[in-house]
Each structure stands twice: as C-alpha cells, then as structure tokens.
BAVO-128294 format. One line per field, with one value per residue: residue in three letters; z, y, x of N, C-alpha, C in turn; residue number from 1. Coordinates in Angstrom, 2 decimals. Example, Ala and Ser with C-alpha at 12.3 -4.5 7.8 and 13.67 -1.06 7.14 Angstrom:
2
resn: (ALA/SER)
nzz: (7.80/7.08)
nyy: (-5.69/-2.25)
nxx: (13.19/12.85)
cazz: (7.80/7.14)
cayy: (-4.50/-1.06)
caxx: (12.30/13.67)
czz: (7.80/7.87)
cyy: (-3.30/0.03)
cxx: (13.20/12.90)
resi: (1/2)
//
This chain:
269
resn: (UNK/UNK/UNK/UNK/UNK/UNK/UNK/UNK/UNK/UNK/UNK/UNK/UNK/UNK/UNK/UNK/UNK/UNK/UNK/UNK/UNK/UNK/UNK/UNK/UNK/UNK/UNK/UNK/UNK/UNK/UNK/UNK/UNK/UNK/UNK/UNK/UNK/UNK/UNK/UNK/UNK/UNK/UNK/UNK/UNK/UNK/UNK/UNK/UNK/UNK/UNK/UNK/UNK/UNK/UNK/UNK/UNK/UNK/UNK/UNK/UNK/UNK/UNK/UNK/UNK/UNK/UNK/UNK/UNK/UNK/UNK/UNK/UNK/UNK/UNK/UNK/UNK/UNK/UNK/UNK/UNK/UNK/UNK/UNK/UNK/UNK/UNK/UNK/UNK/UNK/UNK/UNK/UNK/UNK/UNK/UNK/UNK/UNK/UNK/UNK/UNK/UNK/UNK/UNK/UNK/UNK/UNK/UNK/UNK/UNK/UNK/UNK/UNK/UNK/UNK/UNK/UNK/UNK/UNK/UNK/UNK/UNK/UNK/UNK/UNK/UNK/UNK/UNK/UNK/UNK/UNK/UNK/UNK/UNK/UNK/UNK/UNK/UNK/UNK/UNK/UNK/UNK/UNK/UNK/UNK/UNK/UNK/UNK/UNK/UNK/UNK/UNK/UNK/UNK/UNK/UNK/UNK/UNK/UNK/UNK/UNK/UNK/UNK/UNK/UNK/UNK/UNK/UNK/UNK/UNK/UNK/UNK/UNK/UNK/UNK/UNK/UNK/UNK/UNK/UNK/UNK/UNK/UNK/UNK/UNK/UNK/UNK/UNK/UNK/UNK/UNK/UNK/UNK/UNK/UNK/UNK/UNK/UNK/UNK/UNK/UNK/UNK/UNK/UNK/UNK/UNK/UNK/UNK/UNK/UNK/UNK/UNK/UNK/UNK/UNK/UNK/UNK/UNK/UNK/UNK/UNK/UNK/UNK/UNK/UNK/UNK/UNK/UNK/UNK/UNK/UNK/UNK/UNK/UNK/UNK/UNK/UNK/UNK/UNK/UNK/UNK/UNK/UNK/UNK/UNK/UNK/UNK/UNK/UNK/UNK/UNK/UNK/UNK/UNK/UNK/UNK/UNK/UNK/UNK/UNK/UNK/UNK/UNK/UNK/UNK/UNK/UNK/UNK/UNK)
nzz: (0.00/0.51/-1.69/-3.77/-1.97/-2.23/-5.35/-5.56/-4.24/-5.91/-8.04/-7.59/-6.63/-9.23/-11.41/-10.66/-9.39/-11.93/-13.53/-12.24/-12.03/-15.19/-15.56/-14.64/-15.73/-18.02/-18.16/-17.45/-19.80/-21.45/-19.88/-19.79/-22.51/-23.29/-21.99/-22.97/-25.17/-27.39/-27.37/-30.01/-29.30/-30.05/-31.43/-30.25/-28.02/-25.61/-25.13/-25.48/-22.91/-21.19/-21.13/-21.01/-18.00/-17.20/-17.18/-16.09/-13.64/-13.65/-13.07/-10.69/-9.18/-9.52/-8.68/-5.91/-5.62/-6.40/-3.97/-2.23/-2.80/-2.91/-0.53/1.08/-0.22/-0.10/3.06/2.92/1.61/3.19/5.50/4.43/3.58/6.34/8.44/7.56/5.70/3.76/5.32/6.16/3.82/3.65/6.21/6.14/3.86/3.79/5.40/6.96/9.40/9.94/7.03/5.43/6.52/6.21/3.20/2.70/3.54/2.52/-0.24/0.14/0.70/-1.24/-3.61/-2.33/-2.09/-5.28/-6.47/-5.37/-6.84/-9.64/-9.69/-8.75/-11.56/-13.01/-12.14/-13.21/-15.99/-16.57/-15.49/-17.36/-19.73/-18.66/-19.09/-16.54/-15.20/-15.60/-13.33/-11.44/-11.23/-10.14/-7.89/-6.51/-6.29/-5.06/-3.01/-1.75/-1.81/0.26/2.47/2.94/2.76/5.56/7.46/7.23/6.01/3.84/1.52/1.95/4.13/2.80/1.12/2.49/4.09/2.04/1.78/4.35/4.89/2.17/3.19/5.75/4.32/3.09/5.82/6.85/5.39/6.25/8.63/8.67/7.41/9.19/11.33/10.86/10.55/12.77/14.23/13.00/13.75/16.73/16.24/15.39/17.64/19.05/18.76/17.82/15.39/14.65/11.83/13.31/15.55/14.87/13.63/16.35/17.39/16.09/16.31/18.67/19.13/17.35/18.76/21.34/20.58/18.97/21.42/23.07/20.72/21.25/23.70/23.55/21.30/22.31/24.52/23.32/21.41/23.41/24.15/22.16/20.52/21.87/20.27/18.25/17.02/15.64/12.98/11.96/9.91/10.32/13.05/12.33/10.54/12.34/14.12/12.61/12.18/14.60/14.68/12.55/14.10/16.34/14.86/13.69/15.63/17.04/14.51/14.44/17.12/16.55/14.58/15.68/17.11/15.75/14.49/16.47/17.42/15.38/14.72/17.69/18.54/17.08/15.52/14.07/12.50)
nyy: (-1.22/1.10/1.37/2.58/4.80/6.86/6.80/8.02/10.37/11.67/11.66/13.70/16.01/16.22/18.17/20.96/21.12/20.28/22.63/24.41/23.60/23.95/26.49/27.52/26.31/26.99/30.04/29.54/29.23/30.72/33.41/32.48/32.84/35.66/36.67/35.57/36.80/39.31/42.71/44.87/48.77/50.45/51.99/49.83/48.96/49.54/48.41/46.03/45.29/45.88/44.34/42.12/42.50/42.52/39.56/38.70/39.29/38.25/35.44/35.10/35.40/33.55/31.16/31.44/31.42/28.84/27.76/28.39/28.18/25.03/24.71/25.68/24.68/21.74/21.87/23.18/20.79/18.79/19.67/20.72/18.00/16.61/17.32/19.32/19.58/17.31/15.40/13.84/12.12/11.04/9.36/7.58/6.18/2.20/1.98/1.71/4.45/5.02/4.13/6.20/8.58/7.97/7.71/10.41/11.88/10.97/11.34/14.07/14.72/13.84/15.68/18.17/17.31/17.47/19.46/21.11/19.49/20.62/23.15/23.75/22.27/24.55/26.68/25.34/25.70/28.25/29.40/27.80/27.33/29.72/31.53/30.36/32.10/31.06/31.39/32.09/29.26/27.47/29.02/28.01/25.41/25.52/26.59/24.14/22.30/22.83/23.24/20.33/19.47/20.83/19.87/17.34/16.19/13.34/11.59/9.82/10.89/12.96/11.98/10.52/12.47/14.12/12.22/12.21/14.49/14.68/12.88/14.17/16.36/14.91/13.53/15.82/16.99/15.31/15.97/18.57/18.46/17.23/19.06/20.69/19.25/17.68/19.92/20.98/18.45/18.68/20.96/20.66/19.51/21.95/22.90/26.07/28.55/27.02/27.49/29.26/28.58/26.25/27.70/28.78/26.33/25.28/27.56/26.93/24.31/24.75/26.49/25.03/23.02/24.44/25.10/23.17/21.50/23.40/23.23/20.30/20.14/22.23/20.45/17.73/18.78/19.76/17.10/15.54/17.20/16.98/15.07/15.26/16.90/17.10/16.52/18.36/17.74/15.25/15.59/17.18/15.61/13.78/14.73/16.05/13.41/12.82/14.83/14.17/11.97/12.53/14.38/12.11/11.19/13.18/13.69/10.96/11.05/13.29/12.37/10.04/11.63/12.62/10.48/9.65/11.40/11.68/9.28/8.22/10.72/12.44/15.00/15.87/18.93)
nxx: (0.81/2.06/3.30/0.83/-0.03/2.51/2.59/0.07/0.77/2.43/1.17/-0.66/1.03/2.63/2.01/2.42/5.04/6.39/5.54/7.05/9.71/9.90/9.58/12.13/14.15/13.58/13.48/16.54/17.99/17.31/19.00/21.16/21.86/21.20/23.31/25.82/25.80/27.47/26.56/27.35/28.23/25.00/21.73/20.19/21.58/20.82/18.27/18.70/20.29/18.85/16.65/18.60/19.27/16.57/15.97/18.27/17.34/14.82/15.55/17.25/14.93/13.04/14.63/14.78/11.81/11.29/12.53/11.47/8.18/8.47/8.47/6.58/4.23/4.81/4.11/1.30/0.25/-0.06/-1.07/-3.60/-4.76/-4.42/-5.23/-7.53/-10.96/-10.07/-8.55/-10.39/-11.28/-8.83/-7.69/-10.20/-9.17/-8.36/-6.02/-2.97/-1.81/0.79/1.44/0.27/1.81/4.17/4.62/3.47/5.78/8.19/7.32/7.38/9.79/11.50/10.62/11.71/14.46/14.80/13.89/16.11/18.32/17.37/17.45/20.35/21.16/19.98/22.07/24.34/23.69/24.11/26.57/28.37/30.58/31.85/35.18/37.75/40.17/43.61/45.59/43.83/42.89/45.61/46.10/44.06/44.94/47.26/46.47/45.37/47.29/49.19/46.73/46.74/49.29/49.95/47.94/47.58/45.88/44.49/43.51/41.28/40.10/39.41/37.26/35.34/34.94/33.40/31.53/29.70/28.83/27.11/25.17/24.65/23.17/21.22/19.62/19.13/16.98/14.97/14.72/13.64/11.51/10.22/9.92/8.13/6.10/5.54/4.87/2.54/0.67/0.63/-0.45/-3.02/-4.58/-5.41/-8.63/-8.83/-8.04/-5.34/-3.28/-2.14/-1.41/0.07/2.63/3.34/3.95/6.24/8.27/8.69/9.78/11.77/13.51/13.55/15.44/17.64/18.74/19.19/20.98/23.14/24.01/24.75/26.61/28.56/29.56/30.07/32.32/34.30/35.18/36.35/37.67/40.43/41.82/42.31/44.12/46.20/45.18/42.51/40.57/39.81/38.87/36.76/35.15/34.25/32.95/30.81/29.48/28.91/26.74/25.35/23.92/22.83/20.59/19.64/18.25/16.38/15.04/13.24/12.49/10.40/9.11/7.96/6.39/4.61/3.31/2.08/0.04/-1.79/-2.26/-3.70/-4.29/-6.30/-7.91/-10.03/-11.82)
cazz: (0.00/0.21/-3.15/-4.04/-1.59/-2.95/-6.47/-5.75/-3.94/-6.89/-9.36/-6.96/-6.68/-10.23/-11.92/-9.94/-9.65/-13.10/-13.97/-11.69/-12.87/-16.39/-15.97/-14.19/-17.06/-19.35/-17.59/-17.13/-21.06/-22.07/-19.51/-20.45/-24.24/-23.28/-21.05/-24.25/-26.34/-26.88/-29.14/-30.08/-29.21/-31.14/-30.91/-29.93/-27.31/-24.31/-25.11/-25.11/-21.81/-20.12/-21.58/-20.16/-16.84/-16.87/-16.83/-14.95/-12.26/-13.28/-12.77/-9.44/-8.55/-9.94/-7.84/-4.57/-5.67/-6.34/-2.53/-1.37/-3.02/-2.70/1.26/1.19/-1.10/0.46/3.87/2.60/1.37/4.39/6.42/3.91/3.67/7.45/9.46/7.08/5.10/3.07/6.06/6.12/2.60/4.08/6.86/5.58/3.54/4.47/5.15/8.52/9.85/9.74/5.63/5.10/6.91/5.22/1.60/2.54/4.22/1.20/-1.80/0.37/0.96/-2.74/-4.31/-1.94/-3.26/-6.84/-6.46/-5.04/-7.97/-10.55/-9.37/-8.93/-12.96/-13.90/-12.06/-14.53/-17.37/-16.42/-15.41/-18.03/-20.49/-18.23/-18.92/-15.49/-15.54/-15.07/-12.10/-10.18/-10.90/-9.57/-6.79/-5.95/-5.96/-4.15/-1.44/-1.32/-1.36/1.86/3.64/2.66/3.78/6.74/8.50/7.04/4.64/3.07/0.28/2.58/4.72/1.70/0.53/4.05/4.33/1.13/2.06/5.90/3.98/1.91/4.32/6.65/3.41/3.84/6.97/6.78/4.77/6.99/9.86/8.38/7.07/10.52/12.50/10.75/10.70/14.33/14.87/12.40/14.45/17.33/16.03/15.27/18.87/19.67/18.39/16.57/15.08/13.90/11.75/13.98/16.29/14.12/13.97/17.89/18.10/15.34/16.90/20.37/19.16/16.71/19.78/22.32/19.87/19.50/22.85/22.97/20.13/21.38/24.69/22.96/20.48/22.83/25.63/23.01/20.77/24.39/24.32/20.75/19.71/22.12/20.31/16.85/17.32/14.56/12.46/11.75/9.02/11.46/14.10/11.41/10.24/13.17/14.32/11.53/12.44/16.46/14.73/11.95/15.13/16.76/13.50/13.47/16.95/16.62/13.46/14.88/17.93/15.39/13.66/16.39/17.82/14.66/14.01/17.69/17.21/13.95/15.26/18.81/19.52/15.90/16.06/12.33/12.17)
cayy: (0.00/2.29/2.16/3.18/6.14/7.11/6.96/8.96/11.72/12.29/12.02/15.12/16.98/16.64/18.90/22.36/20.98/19.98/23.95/25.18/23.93/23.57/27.97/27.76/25.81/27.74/31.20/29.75/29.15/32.32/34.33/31.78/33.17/37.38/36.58/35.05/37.26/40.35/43.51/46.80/50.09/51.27/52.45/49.17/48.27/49.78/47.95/44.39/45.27/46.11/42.98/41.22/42.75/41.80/38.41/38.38/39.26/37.16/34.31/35.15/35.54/32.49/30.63/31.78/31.61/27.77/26.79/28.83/27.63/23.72/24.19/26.01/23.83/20.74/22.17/23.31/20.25/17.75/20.97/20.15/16.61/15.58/18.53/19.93/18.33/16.41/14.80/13.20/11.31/10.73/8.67/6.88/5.00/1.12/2.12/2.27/6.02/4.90/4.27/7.66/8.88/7.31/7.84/11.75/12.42/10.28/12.20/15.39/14.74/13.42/17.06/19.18/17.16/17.76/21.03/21.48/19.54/21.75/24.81/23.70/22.41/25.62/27.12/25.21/26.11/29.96/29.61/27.08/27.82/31.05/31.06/30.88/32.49/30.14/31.97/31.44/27.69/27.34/29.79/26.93/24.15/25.68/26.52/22.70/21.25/23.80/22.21/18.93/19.16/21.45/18.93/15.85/15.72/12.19/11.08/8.97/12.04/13.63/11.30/10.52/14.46/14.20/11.04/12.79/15.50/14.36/12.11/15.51/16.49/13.75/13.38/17.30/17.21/14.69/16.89/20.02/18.37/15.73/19.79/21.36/18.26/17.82/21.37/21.21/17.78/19.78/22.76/20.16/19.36/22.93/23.60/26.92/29.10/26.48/27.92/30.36/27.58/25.41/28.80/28.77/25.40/25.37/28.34/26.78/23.35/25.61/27.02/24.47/22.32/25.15/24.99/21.72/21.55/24.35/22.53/18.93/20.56/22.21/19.34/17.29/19.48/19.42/15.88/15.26/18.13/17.01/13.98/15.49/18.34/17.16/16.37/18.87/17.36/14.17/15.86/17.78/14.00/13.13/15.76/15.55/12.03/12.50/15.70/13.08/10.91/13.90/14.92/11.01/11.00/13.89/13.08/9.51/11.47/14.23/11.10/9.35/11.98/13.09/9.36/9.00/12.04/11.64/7.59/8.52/11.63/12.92/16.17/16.92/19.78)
caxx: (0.00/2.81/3.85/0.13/-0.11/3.70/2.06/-1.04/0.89/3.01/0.31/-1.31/2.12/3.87/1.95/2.83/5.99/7.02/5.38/7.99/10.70/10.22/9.99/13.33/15.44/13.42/14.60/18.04/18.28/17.12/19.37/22.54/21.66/21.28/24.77/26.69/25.39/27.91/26.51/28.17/26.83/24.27/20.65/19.67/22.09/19.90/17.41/19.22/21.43/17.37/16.62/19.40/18.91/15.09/16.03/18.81/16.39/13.63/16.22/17.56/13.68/13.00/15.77/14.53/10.44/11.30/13.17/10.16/7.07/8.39/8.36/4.98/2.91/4.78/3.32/0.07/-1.07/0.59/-2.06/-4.69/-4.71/-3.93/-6.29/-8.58/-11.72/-9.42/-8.27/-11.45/-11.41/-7.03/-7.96/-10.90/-8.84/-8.07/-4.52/-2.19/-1.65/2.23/1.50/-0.37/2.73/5.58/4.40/3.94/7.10/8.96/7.42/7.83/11.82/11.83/10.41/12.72/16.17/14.82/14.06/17.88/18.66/16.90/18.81/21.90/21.57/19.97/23.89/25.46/23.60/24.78/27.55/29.30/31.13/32.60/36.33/38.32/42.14/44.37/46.28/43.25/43.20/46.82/46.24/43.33/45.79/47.98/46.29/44.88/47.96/49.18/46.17/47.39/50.53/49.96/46.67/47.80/44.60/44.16/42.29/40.36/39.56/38.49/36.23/34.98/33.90/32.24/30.00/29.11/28.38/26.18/24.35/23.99/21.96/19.76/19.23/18.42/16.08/13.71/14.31/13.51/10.38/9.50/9.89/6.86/5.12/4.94/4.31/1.09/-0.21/0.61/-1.50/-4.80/-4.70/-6.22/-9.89/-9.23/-6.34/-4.68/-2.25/-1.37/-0.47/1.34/3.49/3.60/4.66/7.33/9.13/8.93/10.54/13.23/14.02/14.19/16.30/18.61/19.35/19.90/21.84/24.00/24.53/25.56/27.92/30.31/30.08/31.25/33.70/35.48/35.88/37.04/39.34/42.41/42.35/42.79/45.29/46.82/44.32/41.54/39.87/39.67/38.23/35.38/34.57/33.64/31.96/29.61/28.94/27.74/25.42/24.10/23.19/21.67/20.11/18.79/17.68/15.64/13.98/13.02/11.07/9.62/8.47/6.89/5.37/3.66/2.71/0.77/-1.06/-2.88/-3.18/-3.92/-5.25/-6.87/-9.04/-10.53/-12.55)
czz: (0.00/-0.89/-3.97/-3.62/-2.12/-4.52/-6.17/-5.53/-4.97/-7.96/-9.17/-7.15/-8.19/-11.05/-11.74/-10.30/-10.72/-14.14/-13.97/-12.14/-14.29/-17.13/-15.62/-14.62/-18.34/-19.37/-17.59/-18.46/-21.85/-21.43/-19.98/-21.98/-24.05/-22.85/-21.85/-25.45/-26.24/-27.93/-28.98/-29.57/-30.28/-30.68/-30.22/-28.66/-25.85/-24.17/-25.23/-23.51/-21.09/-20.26/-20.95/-18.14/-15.90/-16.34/-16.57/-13.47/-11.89/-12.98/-11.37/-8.64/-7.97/-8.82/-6.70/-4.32/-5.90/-4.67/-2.44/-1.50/-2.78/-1.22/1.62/0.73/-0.23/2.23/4.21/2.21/2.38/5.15/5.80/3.74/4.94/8.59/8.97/6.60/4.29/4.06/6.21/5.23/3.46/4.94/7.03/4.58/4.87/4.39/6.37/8.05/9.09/7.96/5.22/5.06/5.96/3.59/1.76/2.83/3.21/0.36/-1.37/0.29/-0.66/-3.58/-3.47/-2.07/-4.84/-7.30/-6.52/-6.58/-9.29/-10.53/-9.43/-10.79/-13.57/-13.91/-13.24/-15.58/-17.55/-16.59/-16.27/-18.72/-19.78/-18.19/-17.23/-15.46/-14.71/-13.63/-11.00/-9.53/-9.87/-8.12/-6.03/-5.20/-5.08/-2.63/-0.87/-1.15/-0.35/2.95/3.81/3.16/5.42/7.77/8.14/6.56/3.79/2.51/1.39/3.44/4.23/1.42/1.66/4.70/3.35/1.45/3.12/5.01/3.12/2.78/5.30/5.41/3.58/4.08/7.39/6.09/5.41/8.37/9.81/8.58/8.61/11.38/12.05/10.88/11.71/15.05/14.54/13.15/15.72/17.52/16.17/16.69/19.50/18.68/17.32/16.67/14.93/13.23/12.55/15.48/16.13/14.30/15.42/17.90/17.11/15.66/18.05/20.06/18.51/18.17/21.15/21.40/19.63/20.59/23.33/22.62/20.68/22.39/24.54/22.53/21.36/24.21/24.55/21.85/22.57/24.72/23.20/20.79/20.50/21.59/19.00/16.62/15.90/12.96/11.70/11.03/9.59/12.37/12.95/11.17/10.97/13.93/13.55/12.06/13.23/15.22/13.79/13.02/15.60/16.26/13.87/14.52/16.87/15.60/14.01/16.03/17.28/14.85/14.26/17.23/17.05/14.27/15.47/17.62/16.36/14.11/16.86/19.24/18.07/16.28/15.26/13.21/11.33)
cyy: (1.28/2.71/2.61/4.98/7.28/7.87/8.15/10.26/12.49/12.79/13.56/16.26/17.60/17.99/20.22/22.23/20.78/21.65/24.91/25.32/23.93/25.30/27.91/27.51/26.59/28.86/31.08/29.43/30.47/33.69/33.82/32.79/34.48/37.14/36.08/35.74/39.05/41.86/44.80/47.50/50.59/51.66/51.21/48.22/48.28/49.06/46.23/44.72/45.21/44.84/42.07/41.18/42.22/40.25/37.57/37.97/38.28/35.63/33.92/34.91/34.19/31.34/30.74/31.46/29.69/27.32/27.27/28.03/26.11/23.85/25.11/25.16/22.50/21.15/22.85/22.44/18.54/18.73/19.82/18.92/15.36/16.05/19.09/18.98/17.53/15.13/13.65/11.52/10.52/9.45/7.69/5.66/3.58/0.96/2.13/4.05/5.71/5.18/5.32/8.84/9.20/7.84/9.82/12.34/12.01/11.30/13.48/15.91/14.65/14.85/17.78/18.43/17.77/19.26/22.00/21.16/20.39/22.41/24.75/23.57/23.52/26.88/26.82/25.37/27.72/30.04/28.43/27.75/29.42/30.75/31.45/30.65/31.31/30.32/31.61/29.73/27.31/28.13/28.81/25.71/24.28/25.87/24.55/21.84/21.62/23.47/20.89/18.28/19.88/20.37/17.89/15.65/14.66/12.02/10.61/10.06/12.54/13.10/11.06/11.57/14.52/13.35/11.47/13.99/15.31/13.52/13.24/15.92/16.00/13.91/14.72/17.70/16.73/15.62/17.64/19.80/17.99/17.43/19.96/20.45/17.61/18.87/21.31/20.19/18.11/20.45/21.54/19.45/20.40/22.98/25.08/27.67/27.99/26.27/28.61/29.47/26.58/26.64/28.85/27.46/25.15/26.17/27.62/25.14/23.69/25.96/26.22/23.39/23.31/25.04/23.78/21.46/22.24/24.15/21.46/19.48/21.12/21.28/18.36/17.75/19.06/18.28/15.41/15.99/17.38/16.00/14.08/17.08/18.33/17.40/17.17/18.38/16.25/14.91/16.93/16.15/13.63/13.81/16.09/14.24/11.99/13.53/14.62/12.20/11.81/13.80/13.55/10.55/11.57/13.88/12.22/10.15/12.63/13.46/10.28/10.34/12.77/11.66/8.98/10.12/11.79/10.07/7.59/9.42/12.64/13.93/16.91/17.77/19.65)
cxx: (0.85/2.82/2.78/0.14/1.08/3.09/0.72/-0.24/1.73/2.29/-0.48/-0.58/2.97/3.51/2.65/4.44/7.21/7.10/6.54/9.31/10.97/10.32/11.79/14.54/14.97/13.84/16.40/18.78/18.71/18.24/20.53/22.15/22.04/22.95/25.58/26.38/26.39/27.68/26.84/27.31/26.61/22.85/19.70/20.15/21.11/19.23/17.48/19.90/20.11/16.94/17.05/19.55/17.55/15.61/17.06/18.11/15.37/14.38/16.21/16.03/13.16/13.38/15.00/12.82/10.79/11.52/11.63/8.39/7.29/7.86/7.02/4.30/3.34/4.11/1.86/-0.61/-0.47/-0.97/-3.05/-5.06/-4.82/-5.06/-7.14/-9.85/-11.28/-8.97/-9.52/-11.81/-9.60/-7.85/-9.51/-10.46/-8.19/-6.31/-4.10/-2.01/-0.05/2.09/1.46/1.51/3.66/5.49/4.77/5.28/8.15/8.55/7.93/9.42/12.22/11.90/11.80/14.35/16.16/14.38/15.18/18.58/18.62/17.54/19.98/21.92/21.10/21.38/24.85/24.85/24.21/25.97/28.57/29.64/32.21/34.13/37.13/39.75/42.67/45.08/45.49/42.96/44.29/46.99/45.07/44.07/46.32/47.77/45.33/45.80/49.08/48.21/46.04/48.20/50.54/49.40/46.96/46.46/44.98/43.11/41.27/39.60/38.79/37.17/35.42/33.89/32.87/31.03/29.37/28.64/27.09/24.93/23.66/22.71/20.42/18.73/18.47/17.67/14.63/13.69/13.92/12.11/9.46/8.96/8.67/5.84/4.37/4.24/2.72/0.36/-0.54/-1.03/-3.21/-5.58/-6.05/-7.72/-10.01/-7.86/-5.09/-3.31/-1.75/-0.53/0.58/2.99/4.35/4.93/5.84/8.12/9.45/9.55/11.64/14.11/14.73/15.53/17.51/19.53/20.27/21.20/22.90/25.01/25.35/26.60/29.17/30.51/30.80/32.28/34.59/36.18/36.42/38.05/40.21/42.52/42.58/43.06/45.73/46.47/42.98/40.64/39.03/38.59/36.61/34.70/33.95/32.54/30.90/29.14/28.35/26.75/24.84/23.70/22.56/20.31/19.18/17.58/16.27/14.60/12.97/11.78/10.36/8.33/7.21/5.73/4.13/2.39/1.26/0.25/-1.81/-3.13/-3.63/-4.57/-5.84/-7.83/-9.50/-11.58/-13.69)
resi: (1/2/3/4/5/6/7/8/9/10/11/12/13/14/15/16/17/18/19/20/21/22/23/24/25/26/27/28/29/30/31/32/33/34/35/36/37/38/39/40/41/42/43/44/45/46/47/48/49/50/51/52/53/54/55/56/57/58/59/60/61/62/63/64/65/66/67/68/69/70/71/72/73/74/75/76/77/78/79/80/81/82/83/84/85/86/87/88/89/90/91/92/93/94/95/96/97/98/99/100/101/102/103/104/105/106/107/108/109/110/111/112/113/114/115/116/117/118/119/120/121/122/123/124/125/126/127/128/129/130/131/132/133/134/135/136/137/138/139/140/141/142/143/144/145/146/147/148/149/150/151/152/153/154/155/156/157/158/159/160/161/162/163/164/165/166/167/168/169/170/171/172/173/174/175/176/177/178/179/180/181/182/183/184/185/186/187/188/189/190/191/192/193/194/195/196/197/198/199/200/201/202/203/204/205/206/207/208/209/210/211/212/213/214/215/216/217/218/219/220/221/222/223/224/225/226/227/228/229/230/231/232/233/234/235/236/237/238/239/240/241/242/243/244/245/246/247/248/249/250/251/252/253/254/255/256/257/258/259/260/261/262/263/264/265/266/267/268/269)
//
C-alpha cells in the first residue's frame, strides 16, 4: 500500500511541480543566451542590456520563488490533507496512519532534493562555459595542497567528508520536514487558530532544539578536539557524524510523535 499512496501523492504533486521547474530551465536558457550574447553600441544596445537585466532578475527571482514555493505547497497540502476536510477522505482510507505517513514524508523529501537539484543544474547552465584564468586555478591548488601538507589531509579524509556531507543532506532534509510536521499535528490538537499555532509550536521546538543543540555541540567538541590536534579534518569528520546521530535521533522522535497524534489523539474539524 505504500507504493500506491507514494504513487497517488506524486500524481497530486507533479503537476505544480514539473510547472515550476520547467519555468526555471526555461529562464536559465534564455538568460545563459542574453549573457553570451555580446553587441556593439548602437541604438539598440539599451534595449538588449534592459533585456538582459530583466532576466537576470527574473532568474535570481525564480531561484529563490522555487526553494520557497516547494516548502509552502509541500506544507500546505501535508495541512490540507492531514487537518482539514481532506483529512477526512485521508484517513478513511483502508490504510495504517504509519502508511499515510511514510508515503507523505517520502514524496515530500523526494520534491525538496529535486528542487535542489533543478537549481543547482539551472547554475550550470549559467555559469558554463565562463572562462576561469588560469592563475586562479593554480592559486586553488595551491592553497589545497598547503592544507594537505599542513593537517595531514588524506584522500580517505576527503572522501569521508564528502559522504558525511552528503548524508547531513539527507538526513536534513527529513528533519527540516519531521519539525513542521509535528508542529502542524501539534496545532490540530487545539480547536481553533490552527495555523497560527502550528506557527507557535514550530518556533517553540526551533528554539528548544537550539538549545539543545548548542549545549551537545560544545560538551562534546570538548571531548574530541584534544584527540585530533593534529588532524583537523579528522576531528570535522567526526563531528559531523555524532550531529548526523543527533540529527537522526531527533527526526526519529519528530516522527513518532507526529505518528501518535494523527493515530492517537486525531481532532478533524
């Protein structure tokens, strides 16, 4: 039954989504084109450089109107679907809560990587082809193989950082999503105002998690660093690793405590 609910929520979502970005490679075509395009002055230059400016802007706009609208619409219709009269038709099906769950929180994590994705390839459609001086190449190297030899940076290090790295990605992506998601089951707790409580309670778990966070991190930075003096890169590696356990921890009760409300204590409207 997952891989139904999976399937429906995409068949609900792709449209908007496919709208979105199919302006945002189409913008990042058209501004790649004005930006390779180089023409004398004449009576018509003003009127290409305004041109090129327009949609410079509408790019950059673009860029920023994509992160934004994914993490609205993906939390407008998690709202609509879980607490509103939709919720209704939602939990009427012959499905577990956990399923309902799982499928939304999957397609939701799924759109906000491919969204990231999108953007980043509409970057390289801009920015390819830009020639970069050699001096600065070599002034790159150089300083990489100065923190090479300085920290004792190994390949394995390297690669190491890249995979924690990515994995923080992730893993940050279900947390981002699991926070509002608790906040909004949260919010359907109260009887009225709603949003304005989801609001409440999303600041007031940002906040205490902060804290938290703020507390863990330098109890244990104090116990790691003396043991990679030498090391830096070492001691970042790892330090990524306790916050992805954090990070996992956190999620995991986000998760459950979103899952026993909407199977435990449900309160449509």
């Amino acid at each position: 039954m997952l891989g139904k609910i999976i399937s429906y929520e995409f068949k609900a979502t792709s449209k908007l989504f496919s709208l979105i970005y199919a302006a945002l490679i189409l913008l990042s075509l058209i501004t790649k084109l004005f930006l390779s395009i180089n023409i004398t002055e004449n009576e018509y230059s003003f009127i290409f450089t305004s041109l090129k400016g327009i949609f410079i802007l509408l790019y950059v706009l673009t860029i920023f109107a994509v992160s934004i609208l994914t993490f609205v619409f993906i939390v407008f219709r998690f709202y609509k679907t879980m607490t509103r009269d939709q919720a209704y038709l939602t939990f009427s099906l012959p499905v577990k809560v956990s399923t309902i769950l799982n499928g939304k929180i999957l397609v939701s994590a799924i759109w906000t990587i491919i969204s990231s994705i999108v953007v980043i390839i509409s970057l390289i459609i801009i920015f390819s082809g830009i020639h970069i001086p050699r001096e600065i190449i070599s002034q790159i190297e150089h300083i990489i193989r100065m923190l090479n030899r300085e920290f004792f940076i190994t390949k394995t290090d390297t690669i190491f950082f890249i995979i924690n790295y990515i994995i923080t990605i992730i893993i940050s992506v279900f947390y981002s999503l699991l926070i509002i998601f608790a906040a909004i089951a949260l919010a359907q707790l109260m009887n009225k105002n709603r949003v304005l409580w989801t609001v409440v309670f999303y600041f007031a778990i940002y906040f205490c998690l902060q804290t938290v966070t703020s507390i863990s991190f330098s109890i244990i930075s104090v116990f790691i660093e003396n043991s990679y003096n030498k090391s830096p890169i070492a001691f970042i590696n790892h330090f990524i690793l306790i916050i992805n356990s954090l990070l996992v921890i956190f999620t995991g009760l986000f998760y459950y405590l979103t899952y026993y409300i909407f199977s435990h204590k449900l309160n449509l409207e």
